[in-house]
DOLO-633466 format. One record per residue (C-alpha): residue number from 1; residue in one letter; x, y, z. Coordinates in pm, whole numbers, plus 32768, in hexadecimal, padded with zeros to 4 digits. Layout:
<nodes>
i/aa/X/Y/Z
NUM/A/X/Y/Z
...
</nodes>
This chain:
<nodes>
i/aa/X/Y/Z
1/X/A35A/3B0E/7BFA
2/X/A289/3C27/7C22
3/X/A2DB/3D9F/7C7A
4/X/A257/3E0B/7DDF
5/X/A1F1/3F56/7D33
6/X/A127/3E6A/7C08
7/X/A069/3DDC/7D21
8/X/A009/3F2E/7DD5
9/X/9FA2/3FC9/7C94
10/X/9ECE/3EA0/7C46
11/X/9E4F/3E7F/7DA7
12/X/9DCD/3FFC/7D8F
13/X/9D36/3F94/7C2C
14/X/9C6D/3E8B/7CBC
15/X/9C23/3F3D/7DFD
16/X/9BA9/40BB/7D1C
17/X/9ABA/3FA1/7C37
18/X/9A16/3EFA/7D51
19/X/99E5/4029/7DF7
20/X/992F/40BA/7CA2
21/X/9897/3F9B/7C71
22/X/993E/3F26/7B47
23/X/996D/3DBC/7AB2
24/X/9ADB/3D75/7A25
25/X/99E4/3D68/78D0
26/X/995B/3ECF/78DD
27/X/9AAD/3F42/7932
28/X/9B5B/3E86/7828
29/X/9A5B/3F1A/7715
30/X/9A81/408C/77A5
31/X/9BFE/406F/779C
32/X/9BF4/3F7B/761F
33/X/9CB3/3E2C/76A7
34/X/9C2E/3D0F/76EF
35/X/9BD6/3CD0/7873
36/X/9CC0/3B9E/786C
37/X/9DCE/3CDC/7880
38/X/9D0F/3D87/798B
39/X/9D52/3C47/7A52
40/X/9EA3/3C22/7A1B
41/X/9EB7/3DB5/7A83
42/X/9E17/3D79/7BCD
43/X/9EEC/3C5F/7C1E
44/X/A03F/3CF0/7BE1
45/X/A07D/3BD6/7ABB
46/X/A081/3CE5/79D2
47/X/A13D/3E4C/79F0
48/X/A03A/3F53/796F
49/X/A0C8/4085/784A
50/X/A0B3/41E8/78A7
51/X/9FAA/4230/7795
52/X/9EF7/40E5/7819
53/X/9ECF/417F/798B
54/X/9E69/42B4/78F0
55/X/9D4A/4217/7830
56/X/9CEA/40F4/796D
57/X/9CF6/427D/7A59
58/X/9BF0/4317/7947
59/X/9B20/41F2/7962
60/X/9B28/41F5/7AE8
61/X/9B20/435E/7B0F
62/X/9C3F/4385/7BF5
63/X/9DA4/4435/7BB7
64/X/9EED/4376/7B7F
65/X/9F6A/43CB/7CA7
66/X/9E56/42EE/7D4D
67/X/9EE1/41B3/7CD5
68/X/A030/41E9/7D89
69/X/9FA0/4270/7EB2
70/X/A007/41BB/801C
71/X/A11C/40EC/7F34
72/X/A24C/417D/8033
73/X/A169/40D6/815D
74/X/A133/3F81/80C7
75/X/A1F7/3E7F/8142
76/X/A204/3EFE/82D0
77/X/A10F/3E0D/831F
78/X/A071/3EEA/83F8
79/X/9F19/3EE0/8492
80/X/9E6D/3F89/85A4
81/X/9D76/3E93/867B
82/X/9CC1/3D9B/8594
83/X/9CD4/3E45/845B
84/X/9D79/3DE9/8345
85/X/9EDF/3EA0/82E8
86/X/9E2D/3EE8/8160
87/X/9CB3/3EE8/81B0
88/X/9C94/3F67/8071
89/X/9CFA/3E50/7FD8
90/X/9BF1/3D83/80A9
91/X/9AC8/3D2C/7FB2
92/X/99D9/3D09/80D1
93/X/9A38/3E77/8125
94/X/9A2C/3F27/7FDF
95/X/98AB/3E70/7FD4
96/X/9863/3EFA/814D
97/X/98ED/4063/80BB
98/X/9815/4050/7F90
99/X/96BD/3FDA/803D
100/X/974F/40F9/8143
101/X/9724/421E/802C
102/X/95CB/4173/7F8E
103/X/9516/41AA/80B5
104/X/947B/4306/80AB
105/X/9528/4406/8179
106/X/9460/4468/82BF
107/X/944E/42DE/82D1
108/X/95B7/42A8/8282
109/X/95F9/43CA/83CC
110/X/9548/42E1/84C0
111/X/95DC/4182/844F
112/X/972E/423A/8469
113/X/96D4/42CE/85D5
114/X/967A/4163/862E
115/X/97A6/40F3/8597
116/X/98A4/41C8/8672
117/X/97CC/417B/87CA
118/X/97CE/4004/8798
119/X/994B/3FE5/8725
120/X/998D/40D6/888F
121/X/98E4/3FBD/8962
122/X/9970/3EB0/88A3
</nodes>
């Protein structure tokens, strides 16, 4: 059976290398496994090392910490409105957030302005 804390730290694995952009491959070659591993990492199935999170953070750029972060919240189930409890962990989400940031910046302003006025009529 798999350790809650497994699956959160593979959960923020997955959700750090869509958000870069990364396959499971690239990562796996950055970090020297094979991506087989990464997969079992991101589902829990496997418990990642100390000096394996420290090489899979230098890969994604992010501290430690990050992988543990919101890991005392999981589990309430809850959820404000129609959005999910772990957005994060929503694929379609981390894709929105991505095409969000590749859209140049005064551009990026307006979408968000039009954002926030449709979501306060809906």
């Amino acid at each position: 059976m798999t350790h809650p804390v497994d699956v959160h730290v593979g959960k923020k694995i997955r959700q750090r290398r869509w958000l870069t952009g990364m396959t499971q491959q690239q990562l796996a070659e950055q970090v020297g496994i094979k991506f087989q591993q990464i997969q079992k990492y991101e589902t829990g199935a496997n418990r990642v090392s100390a000096s394996r999170l420290w090489d899979i953070s230098d890969a994604l750029d992010v501290p430690v910490s990050f992988f543990f972060e919101g890991l005392e919240s999981d589990g309430d189930g809850a959820s404000s409105g129609s959005v999910p409890a772990d957005i994060m962990a929503d694929k379609e989400a981390l894709d929105l957030i991505r095409s969000y940031y590749a859209i140049p910046e005064n551009q990026r302003r307006r979408l968000f302005e039009l954002a926030r006025v449709l979501s306060d009529v809906a």
